[in-house]
C-alpha positions as CSV (number, residue, x, y, z in Angstrom):
1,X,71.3,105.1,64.2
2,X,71.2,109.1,63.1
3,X,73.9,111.2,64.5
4,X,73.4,114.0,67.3
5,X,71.0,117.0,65.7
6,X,72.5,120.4,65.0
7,X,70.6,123.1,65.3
8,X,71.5,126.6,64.3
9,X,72.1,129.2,67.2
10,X,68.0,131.1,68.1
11,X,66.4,127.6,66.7
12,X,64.7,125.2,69.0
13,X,63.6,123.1,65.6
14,X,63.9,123.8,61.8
15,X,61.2,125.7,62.1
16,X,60.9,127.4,65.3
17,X,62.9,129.7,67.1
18,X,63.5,130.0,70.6
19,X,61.6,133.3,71.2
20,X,58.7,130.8,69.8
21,X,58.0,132.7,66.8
22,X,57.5,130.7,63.4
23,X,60.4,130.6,60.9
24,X,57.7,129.7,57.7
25,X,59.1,127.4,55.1
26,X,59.2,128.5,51.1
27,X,61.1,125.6,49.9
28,X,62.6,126.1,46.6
29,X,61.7,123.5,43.6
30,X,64.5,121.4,42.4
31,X,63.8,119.5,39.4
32,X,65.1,116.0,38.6
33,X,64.2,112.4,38.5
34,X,63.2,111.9,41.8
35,X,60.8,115.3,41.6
36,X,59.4,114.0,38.6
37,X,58.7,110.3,39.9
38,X,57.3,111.9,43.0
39,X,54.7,113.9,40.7
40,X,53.8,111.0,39.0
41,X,53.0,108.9,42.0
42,X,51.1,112.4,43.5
43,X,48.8,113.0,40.9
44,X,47.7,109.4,40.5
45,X,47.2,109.2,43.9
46,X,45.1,112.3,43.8
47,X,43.1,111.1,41.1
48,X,42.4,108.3,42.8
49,X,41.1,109.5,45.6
50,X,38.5,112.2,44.1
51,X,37.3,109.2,41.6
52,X,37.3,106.5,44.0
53,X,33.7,107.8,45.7
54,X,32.1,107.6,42.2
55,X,33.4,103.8,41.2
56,X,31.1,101.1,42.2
57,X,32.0,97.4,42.3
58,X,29.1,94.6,42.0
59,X,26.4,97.5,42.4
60,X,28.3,98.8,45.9
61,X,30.4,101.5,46.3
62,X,34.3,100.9,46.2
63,X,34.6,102.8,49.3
64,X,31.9,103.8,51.8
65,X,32.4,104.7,55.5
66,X,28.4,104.9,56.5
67,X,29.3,105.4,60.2
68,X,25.5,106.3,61.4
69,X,24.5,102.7,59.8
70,X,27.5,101.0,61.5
71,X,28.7,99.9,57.9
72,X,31.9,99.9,56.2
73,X,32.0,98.9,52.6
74,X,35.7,98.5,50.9
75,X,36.3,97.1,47.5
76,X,32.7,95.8,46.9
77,X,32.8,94.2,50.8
78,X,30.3,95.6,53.4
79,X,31.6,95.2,57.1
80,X,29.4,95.2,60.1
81,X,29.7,95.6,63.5
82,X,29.9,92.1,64.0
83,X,32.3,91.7,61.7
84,X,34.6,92.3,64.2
85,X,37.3,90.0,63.3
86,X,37.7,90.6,59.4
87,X,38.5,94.2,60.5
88,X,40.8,93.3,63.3
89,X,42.9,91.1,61.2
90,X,42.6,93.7,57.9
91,X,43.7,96.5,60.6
92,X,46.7,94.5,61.9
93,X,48.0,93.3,58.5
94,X,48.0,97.1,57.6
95,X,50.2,98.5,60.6
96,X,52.5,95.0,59.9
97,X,52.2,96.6,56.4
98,X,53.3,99.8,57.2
99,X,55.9,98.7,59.7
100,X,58.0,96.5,56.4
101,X,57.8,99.3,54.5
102,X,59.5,101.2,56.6
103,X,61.8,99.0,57.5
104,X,63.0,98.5,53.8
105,X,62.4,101.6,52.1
106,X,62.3,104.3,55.2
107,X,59.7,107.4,55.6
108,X,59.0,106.7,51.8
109,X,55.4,106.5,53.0
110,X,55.4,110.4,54.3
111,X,57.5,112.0,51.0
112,X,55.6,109.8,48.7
113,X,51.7,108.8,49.4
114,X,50.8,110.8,52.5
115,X,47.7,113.1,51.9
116,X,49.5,115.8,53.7
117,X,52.5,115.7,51.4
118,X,51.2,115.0,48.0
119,X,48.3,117.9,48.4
120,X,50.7,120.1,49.9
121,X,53.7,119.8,48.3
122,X,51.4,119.1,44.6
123,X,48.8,121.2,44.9
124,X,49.1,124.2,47.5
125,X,52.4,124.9,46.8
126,X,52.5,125.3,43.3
127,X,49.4,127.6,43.8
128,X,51.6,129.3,46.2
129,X,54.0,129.8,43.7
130,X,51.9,130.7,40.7
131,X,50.6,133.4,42.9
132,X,54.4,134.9,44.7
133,X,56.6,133.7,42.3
134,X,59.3,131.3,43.0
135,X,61.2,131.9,46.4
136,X,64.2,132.9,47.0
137,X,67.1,131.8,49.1
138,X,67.4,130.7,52.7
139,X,63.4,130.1,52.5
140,X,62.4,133.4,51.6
141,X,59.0,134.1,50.2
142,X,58.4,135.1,46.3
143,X,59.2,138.3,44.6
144,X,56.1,138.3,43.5
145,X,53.7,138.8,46.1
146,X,51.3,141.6,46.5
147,X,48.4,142.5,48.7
148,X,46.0,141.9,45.7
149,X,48.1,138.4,45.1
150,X,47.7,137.0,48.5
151,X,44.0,137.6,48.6
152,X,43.7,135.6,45.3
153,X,46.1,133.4,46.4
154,X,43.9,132.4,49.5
155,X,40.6,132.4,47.8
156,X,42.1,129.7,45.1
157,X,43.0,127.8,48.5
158,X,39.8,128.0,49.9
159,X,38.0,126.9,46.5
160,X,40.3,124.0,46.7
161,X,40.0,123.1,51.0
162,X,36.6,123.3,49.7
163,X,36.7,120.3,46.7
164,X,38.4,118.8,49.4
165,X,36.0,118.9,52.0
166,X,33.2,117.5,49.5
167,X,35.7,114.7,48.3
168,X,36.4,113.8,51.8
169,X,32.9,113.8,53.1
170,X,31.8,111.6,49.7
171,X,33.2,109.0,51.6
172,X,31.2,108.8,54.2
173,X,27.9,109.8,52.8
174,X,28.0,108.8,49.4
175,X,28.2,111.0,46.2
176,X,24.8,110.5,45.5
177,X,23.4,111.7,49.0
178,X,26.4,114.8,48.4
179,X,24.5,115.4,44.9
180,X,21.6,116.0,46.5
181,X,22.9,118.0,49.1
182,X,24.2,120.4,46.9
183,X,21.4,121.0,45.3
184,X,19.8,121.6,48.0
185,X,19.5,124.5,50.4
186,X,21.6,124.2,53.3
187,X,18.4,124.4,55.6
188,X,17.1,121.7,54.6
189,X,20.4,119.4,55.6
190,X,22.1,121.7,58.4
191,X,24.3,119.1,60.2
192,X,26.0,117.6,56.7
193,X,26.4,120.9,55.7
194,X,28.0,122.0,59.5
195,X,30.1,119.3,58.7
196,X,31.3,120.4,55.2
197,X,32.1,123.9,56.6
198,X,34.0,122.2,59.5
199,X,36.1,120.1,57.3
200,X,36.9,123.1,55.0
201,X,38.0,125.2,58.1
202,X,40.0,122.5,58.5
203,X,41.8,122.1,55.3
204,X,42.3,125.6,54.9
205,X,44.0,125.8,58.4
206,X,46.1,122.6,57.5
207,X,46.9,123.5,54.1
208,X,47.7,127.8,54.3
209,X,49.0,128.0,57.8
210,X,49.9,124.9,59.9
211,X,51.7,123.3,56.9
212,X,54.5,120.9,57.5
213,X,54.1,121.5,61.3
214,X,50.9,118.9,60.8
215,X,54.4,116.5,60.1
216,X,57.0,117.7,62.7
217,X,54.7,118.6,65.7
218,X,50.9,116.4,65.2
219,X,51.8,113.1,63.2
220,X,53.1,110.6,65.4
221,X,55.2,108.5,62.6
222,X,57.9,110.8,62.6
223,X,58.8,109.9,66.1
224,X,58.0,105.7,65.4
225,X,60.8,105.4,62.7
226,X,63.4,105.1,65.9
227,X,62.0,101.9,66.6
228,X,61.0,100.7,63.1
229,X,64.5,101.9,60.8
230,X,67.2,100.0,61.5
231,X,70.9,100.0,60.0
232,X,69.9,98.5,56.9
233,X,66.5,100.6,56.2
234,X,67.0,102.7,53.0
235,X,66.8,106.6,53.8
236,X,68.2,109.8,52.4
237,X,71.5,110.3,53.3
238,X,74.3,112.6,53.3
239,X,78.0,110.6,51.8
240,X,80.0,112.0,55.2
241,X,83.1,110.3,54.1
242,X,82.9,111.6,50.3
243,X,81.2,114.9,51.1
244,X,83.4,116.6,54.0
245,X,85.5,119.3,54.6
246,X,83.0,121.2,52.9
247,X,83.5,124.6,51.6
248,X,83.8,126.6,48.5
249,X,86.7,125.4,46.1
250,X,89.5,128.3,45.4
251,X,89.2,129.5,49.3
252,X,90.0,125.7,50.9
253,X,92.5,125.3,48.0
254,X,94.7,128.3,48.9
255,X,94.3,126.9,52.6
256,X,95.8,123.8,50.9
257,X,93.5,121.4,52.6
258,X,92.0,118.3,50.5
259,X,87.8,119.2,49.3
260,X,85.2,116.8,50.1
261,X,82.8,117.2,47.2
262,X,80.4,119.0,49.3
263,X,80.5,122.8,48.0
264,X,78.4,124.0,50.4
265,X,76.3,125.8,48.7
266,X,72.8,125.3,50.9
267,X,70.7,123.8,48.2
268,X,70.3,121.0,50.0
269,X,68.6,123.0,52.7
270,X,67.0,125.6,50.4
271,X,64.8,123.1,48.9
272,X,63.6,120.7,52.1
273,X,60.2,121.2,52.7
274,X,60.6,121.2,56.6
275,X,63.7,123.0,56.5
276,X,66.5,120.6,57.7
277,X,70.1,120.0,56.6
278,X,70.4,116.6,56.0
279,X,74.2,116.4,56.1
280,X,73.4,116.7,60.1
281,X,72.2,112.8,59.7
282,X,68.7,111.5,59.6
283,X,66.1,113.7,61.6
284,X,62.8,113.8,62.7
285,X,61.6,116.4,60.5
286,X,62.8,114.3,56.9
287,X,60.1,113.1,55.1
288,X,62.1,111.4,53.0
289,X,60.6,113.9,50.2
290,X,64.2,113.6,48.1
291,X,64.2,117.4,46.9
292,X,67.7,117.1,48.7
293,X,68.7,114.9,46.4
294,X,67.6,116.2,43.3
295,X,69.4,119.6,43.7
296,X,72.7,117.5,45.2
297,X,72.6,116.1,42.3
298,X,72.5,119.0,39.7
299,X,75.1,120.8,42.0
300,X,77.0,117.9,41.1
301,X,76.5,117.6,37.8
302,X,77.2,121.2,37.3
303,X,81.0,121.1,39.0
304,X,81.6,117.4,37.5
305,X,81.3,115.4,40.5
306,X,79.2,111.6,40.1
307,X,76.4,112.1,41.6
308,X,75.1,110.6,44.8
309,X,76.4,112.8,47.4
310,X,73.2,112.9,48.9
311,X,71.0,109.7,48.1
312,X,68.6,106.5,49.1
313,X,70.8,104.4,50.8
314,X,70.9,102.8,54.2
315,X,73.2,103.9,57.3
316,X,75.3,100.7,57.2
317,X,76.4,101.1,53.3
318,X,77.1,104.9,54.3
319,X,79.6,103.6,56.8
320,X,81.1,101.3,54.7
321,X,79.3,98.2,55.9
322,X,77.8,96.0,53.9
323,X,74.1,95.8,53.7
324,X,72.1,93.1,54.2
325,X,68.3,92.7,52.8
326,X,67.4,89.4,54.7
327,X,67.2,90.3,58.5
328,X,64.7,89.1,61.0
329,X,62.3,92.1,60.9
330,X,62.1,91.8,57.5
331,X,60.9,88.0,57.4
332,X,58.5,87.9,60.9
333,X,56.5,90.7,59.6
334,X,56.0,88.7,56.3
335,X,55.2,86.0,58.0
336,X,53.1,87.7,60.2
337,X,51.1,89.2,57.6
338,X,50.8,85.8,55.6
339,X,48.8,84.2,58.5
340,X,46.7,87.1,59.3
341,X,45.7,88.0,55.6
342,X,45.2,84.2,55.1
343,X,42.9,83.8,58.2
344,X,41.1,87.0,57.2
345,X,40.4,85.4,53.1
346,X,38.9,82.4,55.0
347,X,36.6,84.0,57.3
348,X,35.9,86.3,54.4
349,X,35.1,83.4,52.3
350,X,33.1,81.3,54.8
351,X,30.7,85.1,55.4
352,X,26.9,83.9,54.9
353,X,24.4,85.7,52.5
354,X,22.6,86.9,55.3
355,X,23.2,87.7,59.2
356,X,21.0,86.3,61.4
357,X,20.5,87.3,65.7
358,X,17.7,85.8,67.9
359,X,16.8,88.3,70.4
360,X,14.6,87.6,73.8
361,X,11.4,90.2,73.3
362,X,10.6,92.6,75.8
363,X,8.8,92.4,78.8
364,X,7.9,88.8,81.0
365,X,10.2,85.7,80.6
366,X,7.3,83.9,79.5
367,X,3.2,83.7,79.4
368,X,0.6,81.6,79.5
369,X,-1.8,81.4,76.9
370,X,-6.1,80.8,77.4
371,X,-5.5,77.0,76.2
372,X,-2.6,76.3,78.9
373,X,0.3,76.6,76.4
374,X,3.2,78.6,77.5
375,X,4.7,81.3,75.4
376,X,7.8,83.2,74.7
377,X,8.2,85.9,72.8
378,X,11.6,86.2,70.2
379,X,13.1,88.8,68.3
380,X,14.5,87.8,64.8
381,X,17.1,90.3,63.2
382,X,17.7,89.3,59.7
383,X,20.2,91.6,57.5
384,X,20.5,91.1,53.8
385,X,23.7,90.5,52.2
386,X,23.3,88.3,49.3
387,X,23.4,91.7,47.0
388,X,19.5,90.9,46.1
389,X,16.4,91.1,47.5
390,X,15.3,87.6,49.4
391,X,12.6,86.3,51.5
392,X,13.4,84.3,54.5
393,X,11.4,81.6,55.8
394,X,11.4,81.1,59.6
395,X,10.1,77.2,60.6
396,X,11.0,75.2,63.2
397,X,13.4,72.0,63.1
398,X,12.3,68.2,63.8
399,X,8.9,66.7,65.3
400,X,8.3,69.1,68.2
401,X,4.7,70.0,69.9
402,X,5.9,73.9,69.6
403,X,4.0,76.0,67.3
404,X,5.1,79.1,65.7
405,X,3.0,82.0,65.5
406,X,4.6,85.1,63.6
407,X,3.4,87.4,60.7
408,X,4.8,88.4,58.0
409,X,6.2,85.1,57.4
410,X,8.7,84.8,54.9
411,X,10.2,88.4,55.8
412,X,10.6,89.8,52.5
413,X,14.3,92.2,53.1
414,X,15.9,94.1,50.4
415,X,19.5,93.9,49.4
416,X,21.5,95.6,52.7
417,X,18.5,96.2,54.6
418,X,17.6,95.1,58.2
419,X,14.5,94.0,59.6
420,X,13.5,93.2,62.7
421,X,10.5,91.2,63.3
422,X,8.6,89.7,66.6
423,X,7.4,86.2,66.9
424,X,6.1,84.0,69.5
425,X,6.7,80.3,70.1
426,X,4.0,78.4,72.2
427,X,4.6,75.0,73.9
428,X,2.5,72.8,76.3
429,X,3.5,73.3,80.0
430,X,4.4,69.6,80.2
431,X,7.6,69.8,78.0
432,X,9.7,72.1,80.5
433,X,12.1,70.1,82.5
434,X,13.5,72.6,85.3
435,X,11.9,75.4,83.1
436,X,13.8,74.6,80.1
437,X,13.1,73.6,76.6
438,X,15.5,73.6,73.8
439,X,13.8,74.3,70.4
440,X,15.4,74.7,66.3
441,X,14.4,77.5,64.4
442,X,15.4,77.0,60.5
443,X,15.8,79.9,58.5
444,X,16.6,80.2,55.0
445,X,16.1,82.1,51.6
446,X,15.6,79.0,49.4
447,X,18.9,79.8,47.7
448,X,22.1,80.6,49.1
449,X,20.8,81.1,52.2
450,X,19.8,77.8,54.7
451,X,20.9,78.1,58.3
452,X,19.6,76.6,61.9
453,X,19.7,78.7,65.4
454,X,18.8,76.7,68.7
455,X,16.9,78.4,71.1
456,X,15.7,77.9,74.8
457,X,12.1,78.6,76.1
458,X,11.7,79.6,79.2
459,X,8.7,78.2,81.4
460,X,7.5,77.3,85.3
461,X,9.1,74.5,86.8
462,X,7.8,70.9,86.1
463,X,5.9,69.1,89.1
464,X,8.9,66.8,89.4
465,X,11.7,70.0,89.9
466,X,9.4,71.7,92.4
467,X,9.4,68.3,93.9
468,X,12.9,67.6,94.3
């Protein structure tokens, strides 16, 4: 759907050359609407996600990814590892997610809400020009900068990588474990804190050298929107047809050719963060950021031209085609989403208080006791999610000559904890047919809680199997 890339001569992208050396972006700031909808969105979104560690909903966290417990707990909801399903379904209706909002409203995802772009372009960048000043044309760097600035400059970074680093690991550890920690001497909680100096590293690198290259060269999205834009899909875009022959005014007009309203003054180009000219067609560097638009649009106003040279819009209306909303990518991946997000409220709905696994014990299929009776020995792995403590009773089901010998009987478990606890079942020899016997275990909390698990002992063949 994008027109052939142009590239200027010695560039093998916007921002590398073909001698491989890097041609670093200082994108100018051009105010406007779009700049100042864009900050809005960022610095909620930032808020958000330093405050979102610290909220807790019915007593849980909002968010917690406890990957050495194997628990995931999102919006008040713990997952498990056997939850296997709810996350599979939650997963898929995001990517469907992802995929419609691409295909109606572009790459507004990687301008807009992307942790790389709204950190970058709203946090390290306006440090960066506090520090250097504002920059200057053609992506040059600030007038401003110093030796004694760009130390200070990268020690405000890497006070800020740091914040990061703790905000980002709060997620997986908790902020009260991260409390502690810090309060703490880093001996006595080496591999967290390995951890924390690891992620800085990493946010520093990200954030003060690899930049938007994290966009153009690591993240894959750039090179999905091929296959999930489409004609209709709103993106920035350059008016071709109102816009060309560019050039400046009085010099085309003594040529006595007709002006497009293009002036070609490079704003447009001055002010992308990943240094493209959008009037070349969609590319994969645009992050659909809309600083192009914002200075199109003062340029505009400035030489009394409507604005709009450069704005959302999608390739079809850009041609002169009409658009059309309603298209089938637009209603299966609705639809799509509708079934999975339904499924995934149902299974969520019908999720017991407690999860319950019968495990065979270690060691010989079976024994025989000094009165004849032949044992087995179970496992029970009870895990608590009622969000209260409870005490489960184990008993077995219906008139059966099996006895149940365990102690600690009813488990007492606090809320989210796992126990595991043995038990042994003992039945007369005589029961087994073809060394089976099918038994019902009941277990239950006496409130929410009442749920029945059959089990099969094994035991020696009866007289009548080793007979036949």
């Amino acid at each position: 759907m994008s027109s052939q890339l142009e590239t200027p001569p010695g560039m093998v992208n916007s921002t590398w050359r073909e001698d491989g050396s890097r041609r670093w972006m200082y994108p100018r700031l051009s105010k406007g609407y779009w700049l100042t909808a864009r900050r809005t969105v960022a610095y909620v979104l930032i808020a958000v996600f330093t405050l979102l560690p610290y909220l807790k909903i019915q007593g849980r966290p909002a968010v917690l990814l406890n990957i050495p417990a194997r628990e995931f707990t999102i919006l008040g909801f713990t997952f498990l590892p056997t939850d296997t399903l709810l996350l599979a379904l939650l997963l898929v209706s995001l990517i469907l997610g992802v995929f419609l909002v691409t295909a109606l409203f572009g790459r507004v995802w990687c301008g807009w809400m992307c942790p790389q772009t709204v950190y970058m372009e709203f946090l390290y960048r306006p440090l960066e020009r506090l520090f250097d000043g504002p920059p200057g044309l053609r992506h040059s760097p600030g007038k401003r900068r110093s030796s004694r600035r760009t130390v200070a400059k990268y020690a405000v970074y890497l006070l800020a990588s740091a914040f990061l680093a703790h905000t980002f690991l709060a997620y997986f550890v908790g902020v009260d474990n991260l409390a502690r920690w810090m309060q703490q001497s880093p001996l006595q909680h080496p591999a967290p804190f390995l951890v924390m100096l690891a992620t800085t590293a990493l946010m520093m690198f990200d954030f003060s050298y690899f930049r938007e290259q994290t966009c153009i060269v690591a993240c894959p999205y750039g090179r999905f929107q091929s296959v999930m834009l489409d004609r209709d899909s709103l993106i920035v875009s350059y008016d071709r047809r109102r816009g060309e022959p560019r050039g400046k005014g009085k010099h085309r007009e003594r040529q006595g050719q007709t002006l497009g309203d293009c002036v070609d003054c490079g704003l447009c180009v001055d002010t992308c963060p990943t240094g493209i000219d959008i009037r070349n067609g969609l590319q994969l560097e645009c992050i659909a950021c809309t600083q192009c638009i914002d200075a199109c649009d003062h340029v505009m106003d400035r030489i009394g031209k409507p604005r709009g040279l450069i704005r959302f819009s999608s390739q079809a209306r850009i041609d002169g085609q009409p658009s059309q909303l309603l298209r089938l990518r637009v209603i299966v991946y609705p639809a799509i989403m509708v079934v999975l997000l339904t499924a995934f409220v149902a299974v969520l709905a019908n999720q017991q208080d407690a999860h319950v696994t019968l495990l065979r014990g270690p060691g010989l299929p079976f024994n025989e006791l000094a009165g004849g009776e032949i044992s087995n020995q179970l496992r029970v792995k009870i895990r608590n999610r009622s969000g209260r403590d409870a005490q489960y009773t184990i008993a077995l089901v219906g008139e059966t000559p099996a006895r149940l010998m365990m102690e600690n009987n009813p488990m007492t478990i606090g809320d989210r904890e796992t126990q595991i606890q043995s038990l042994l079942i003992a039945v007369p020899r005589s029961v087994f047919r073809q060394g089976r016997y099918d038994v019902t275990l009941r277990i239950s909390d006496g409130q929410s809680f009442d749920q029945q698990f059959s089990h099969r002992l094994l035991g020696p063949q009866g007289r009548e199997n080793a007979d036949g």
